[in-house]
C-alpha positions in Angstrom: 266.0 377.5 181.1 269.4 376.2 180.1 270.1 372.7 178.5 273.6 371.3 179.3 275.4 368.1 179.5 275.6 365.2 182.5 278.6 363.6 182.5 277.4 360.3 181.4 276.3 362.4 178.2 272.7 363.0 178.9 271.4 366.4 178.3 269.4 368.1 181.3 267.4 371.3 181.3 268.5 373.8 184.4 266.1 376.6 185.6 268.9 379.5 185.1 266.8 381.7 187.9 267.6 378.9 190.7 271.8 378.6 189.8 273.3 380.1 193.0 277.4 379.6 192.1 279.1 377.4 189.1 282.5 376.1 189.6 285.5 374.4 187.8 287.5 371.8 190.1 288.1 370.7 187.1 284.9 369.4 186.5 282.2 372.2 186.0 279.5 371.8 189.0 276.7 373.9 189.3 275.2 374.6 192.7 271.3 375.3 192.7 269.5 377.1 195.3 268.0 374.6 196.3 271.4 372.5 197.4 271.6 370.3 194.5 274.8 369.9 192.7 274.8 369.1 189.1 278.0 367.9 187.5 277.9 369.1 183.9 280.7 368.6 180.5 280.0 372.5 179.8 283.0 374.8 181.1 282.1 377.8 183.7 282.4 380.2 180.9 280.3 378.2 178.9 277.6 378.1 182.0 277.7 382.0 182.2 277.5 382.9 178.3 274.3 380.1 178.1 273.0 382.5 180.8 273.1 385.5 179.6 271.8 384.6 176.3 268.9 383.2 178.0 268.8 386.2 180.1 268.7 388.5 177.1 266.3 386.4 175.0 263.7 386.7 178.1 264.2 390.8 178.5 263.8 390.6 174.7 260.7 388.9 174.7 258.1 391.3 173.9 254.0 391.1 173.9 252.3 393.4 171.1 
């Protein structure tokens, strides 16, 4: 999960597993699988790095 910013400044917490493209045009959208379109304040780049951190931090994740 991803936590980013509406445009009306409200944060919103996006299931990274179901974002199918992210675009600037200028604003950032991000298209989910499902069809929704979510208009956010963070930059593409921005999208993609909160991503792969989350990516990482799950492959991290480790049970003992």
């Amino acid at each position: 999960m991803i936590d980013v910013t509406k445009m009306n400044g409200g944060s919103i917490t996006v299931n990274a597993d179901l974002i199918e493209t992210v675009e600037e045009t200028p604003d950032t959208i991000i298209t989910l699988t499902t069809g929704k379109k979510i208009i956010v304040k963070e930059s593409r780049q921005e999208v993609k790095n909160l991503v792969k951190s989350y990516r990482s931090e799950c492959n991290s994740f480790r049970i003992d």
